[in-house]
C-alpha positions in Angstrom: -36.8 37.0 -39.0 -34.8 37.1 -42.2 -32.5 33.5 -42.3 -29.4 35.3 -41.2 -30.7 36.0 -38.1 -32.5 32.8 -37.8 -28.8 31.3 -38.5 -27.1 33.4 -35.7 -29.9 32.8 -33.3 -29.1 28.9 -33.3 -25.1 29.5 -33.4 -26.0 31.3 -30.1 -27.8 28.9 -28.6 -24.8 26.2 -29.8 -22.8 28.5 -27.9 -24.7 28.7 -24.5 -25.2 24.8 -24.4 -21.5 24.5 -25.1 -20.5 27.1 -22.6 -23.3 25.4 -20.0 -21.8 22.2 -20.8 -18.2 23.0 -20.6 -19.3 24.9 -16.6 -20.4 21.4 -15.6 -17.9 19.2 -16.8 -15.4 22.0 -15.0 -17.1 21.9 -11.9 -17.4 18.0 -11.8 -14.0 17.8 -12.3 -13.3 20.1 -9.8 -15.3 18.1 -7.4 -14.1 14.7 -7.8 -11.0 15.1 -5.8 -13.0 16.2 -3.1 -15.5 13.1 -3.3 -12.5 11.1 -3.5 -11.0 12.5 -0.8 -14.0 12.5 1.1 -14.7 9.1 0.9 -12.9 8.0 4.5 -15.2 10.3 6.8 -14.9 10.5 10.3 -18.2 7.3 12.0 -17.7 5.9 8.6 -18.3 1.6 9.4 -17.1 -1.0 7.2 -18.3 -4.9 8.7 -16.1 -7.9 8.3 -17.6 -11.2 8.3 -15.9 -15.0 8.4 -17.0 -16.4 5.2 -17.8 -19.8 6.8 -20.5 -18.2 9.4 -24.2 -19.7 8.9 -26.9 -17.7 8.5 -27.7 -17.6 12.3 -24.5 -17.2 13.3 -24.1 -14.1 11.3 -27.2 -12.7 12.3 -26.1 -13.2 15.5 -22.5 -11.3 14.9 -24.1 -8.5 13.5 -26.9 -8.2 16.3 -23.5 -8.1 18.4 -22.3 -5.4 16.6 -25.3 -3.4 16.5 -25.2 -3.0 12.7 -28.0 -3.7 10.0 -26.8 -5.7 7.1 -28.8 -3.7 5.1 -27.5 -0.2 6.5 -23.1 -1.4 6.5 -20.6 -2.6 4.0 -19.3 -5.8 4.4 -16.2 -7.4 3.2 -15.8 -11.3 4.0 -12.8 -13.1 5.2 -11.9 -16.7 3.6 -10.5 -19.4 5.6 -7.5 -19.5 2.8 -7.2 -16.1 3.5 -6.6 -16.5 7.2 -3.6 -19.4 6.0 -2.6 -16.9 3.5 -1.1 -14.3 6.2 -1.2 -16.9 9.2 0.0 -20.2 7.7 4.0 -19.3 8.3 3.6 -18.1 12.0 0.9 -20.4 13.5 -0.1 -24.3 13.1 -3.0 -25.1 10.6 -4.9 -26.4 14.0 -4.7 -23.1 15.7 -6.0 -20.7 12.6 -8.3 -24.1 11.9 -10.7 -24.2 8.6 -13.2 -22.1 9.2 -13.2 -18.3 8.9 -15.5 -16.9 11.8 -13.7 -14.2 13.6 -15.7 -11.0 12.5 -15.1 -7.1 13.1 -16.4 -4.1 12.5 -14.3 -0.9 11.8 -15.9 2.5 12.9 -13.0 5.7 11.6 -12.3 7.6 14.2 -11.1 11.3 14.0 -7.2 12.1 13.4 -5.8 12.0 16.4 -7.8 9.8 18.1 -6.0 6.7 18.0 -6.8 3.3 18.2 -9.5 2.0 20.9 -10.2 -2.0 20.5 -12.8 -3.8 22.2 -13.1 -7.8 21.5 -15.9 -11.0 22.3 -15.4 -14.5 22.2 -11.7 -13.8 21.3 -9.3 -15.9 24.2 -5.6 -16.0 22.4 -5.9 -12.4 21.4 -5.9 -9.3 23.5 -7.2 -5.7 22.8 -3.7 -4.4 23.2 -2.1 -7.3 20.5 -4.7 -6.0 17.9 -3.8 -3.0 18.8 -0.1 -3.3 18.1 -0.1 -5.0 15.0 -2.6 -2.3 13.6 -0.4 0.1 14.1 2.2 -1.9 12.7 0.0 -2.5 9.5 -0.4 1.7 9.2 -4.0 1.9 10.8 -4.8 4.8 12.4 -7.4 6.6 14.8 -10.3 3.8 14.5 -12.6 2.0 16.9 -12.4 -1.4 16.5 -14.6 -4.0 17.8 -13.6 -7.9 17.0 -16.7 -10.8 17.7 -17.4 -14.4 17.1 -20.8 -16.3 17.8 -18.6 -18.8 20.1 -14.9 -18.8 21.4 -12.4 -18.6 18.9 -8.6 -17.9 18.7 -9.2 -14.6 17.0 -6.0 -14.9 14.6 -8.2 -14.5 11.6 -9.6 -11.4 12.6 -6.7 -8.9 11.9 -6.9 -10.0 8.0 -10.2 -8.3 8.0 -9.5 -5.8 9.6 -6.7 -4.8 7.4 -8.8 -5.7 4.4 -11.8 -3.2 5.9 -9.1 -0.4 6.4 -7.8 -0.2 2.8 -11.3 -0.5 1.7 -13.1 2.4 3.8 -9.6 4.9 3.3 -8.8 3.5 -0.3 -5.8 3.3 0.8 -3.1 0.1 -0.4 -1.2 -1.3 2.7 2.1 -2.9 1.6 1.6 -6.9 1.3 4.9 -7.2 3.3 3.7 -4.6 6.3 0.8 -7.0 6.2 2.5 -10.3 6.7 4.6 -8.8 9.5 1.6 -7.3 11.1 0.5 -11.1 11.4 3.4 -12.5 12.5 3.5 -9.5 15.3 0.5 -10.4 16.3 1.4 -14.0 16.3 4.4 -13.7 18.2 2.8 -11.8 21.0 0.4 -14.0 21.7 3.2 -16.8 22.2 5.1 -14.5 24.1 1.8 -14.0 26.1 1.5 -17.6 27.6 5.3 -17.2 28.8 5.4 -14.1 30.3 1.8 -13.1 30.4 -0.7 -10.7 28.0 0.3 -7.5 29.3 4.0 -7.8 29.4 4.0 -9.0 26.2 1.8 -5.8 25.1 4.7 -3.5 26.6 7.5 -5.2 25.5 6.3 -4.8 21.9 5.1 -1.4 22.5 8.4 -0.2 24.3 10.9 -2.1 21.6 8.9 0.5 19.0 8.7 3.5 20.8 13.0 2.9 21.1 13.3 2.4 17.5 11.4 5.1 16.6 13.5 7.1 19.0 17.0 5.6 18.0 17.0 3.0 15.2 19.5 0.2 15.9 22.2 0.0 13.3 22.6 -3.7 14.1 21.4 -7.3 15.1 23.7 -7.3 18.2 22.5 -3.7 19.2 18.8 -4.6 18.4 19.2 -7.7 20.8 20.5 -5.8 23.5 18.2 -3.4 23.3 15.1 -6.3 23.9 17.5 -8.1 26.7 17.8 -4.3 28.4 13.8 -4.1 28.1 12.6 -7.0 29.2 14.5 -7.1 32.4 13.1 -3.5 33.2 9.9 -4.7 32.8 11.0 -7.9 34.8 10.5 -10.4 32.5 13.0 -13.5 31.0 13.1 -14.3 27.4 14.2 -17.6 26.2 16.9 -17.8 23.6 14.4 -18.7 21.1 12.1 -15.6 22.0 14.7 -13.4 21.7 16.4 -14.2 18.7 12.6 -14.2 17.3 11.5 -10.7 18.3 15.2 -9.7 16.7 14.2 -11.0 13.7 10.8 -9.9 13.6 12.1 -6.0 14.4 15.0 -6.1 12.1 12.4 -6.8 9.2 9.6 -4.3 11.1 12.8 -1.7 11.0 13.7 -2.3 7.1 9.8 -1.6 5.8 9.5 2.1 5.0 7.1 2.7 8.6 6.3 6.0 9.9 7.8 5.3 13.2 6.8 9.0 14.3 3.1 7.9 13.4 3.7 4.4 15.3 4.9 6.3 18.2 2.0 8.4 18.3 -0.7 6.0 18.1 1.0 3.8 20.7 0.7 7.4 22.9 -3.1 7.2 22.3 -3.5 3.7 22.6 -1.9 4.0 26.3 -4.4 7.3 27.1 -7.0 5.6 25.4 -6.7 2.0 27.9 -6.1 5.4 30.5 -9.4 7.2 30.0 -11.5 3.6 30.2 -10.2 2.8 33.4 -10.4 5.8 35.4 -13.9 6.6 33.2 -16.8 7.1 36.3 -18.9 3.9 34.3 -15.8 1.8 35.1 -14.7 3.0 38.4 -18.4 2.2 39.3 -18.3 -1.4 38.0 -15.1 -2.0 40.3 -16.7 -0.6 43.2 -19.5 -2.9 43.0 -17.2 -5.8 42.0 -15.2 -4.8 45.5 -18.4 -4.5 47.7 -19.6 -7.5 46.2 -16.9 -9.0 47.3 -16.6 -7.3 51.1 -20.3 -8.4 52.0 -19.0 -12.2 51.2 -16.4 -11.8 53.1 -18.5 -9.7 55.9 -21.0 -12.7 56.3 -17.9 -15.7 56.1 -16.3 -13.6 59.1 -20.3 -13.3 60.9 -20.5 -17.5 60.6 -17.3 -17.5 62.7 -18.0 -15.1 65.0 -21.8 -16.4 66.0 
């Protein structure tokens, strides 16, 4: 081959490697969005653990959860962290100095709401979670909150946030955040006046009004919570109320998707619906009942012999 064709030869070759590496560079940039966007998949499970937990402890936690440390990301939760988002709604005793409230986050598919399950937990209920994780922005995720012993369970909703923005790479607003907290706060105090599940309505049904008519003012917004509690025949003290009006007058001024808080509060409601009339549970009550109905069968036979 004379050396102009030897010549061409390798500008050919140049050519194909740059045209082979100019394909793969377009098609991994092509892909990357898709990765990214990817990267929040529906079963996808990010753990939380309270950084204070000993080894057994945790081991225990995560036997709990039915997760393999080895097989799950986990994100830990600082004690300082709890008092970060806690310390202006709750007393230093309550969120205490240890972090141990742990949770694990399983993304649901869209639509699916939010279904939350808890252990060891006693000043927290299902439905409070619930609330302020829809306040935060979470949506459509299974959420399961466990301690190796009884704890308040305040802590817990910091890593669960935490976990969220991690597994959807998505940034929730430091603001949305610290109301979330005090939300969840509130409801819980509310809770030992009025009791758990009017407290879970109330906050639920204030919501659902604002995103159906925002108030324009304190006076309105106060009203409105007066109007609502009485329906669900509850009595608010002065200092509950003008709390809840402060809380929702902030909630109202953070740039919220009501229409997607609305919405999740919808499936959280069929959610709670399709647990308890579920044949598994309906069984459990029956047994519970007939339990009960022999007892009382054999007290009435000691009487009656």
């Amino acid at each position: 081959m004379s050396q102009a064709g030897k010549l061409q030869k390798g500008v050919d070759e140049m050519i194909k490697r740059a045209k082979s590496i100019f394909l793969s560079l377009l098609i991994l940039t092509l892909l990357l969005p898709s990765v990214a966007l990817a990267d929040a998949i529906e079963g996808e499970v990010i753990v939380t653990l309270g950084e204070d937990l000993t080894s057994e402890q945790k081991q225990t936690v995560l036997d709990d959860m039915g997760v393999k440390e080895s097989e799950v990301e986990i994100i830990y939760v600082s004690n300082q962290e709890e008092h970060q988002y806690l310390g202006e709604y709750v007393n230093a005793q309550t969120i205490g100095t240890r972090a141990i409230s742990s949770s694990k986050i399983t993304l649901a598919g869209s639509g699916d709401g939010i279904v939350v399950d808890t252990n060891n937990i006693y000043w927290v209920s299902e439905g409070m979670y619930a609330n302020a994780l829809i306040t935060a922005g979470v949506e459509d995720a299974e959420v399961y909150v466990t301690a190796p012993f009884s704890v308040s369970g305040t802590g817990a909703l910091t890593g669960l946030i935490k976990a969220y923005e991690e597994v959807t790479e998505q940034e929730i607003p430091e603001e949305q955040k610290q109301i979330a907290n005090e939300e969840i706060v509130k409801t819980s105090e509310l809770g030992e006046s009025i009791g758990v599940d009017e407290a879970t309505e109330l906050m639920n049904q204030i919501k659902e009004e604002i995103a159906n008519n925002p108030v324009e003012s304190e006076d309105d917004l106060r009203e409105l919570i007066r109007r609502l509690a009485e329906q669900l025949g509850v009595t608010l003290t002065d200092q509950e109320l003008d709390g809840l009006v402060s809380l929702f007058m902030r909630m109202q001024n953070l740039d919220i998707n009501w229409e997607n808080v609305k919405d999740q509060i919808s499936k959280v409601r069929e959610n709670l619906d399709d647990i308890l009339s579920s044949e598994e549970t309906r069984n459990f009550i029956d047994r519970v009942l007939g339990f009960f109905s022999s007892i009382i069968d054999s007290i009435r036979g000691w009487f009656s012999s």
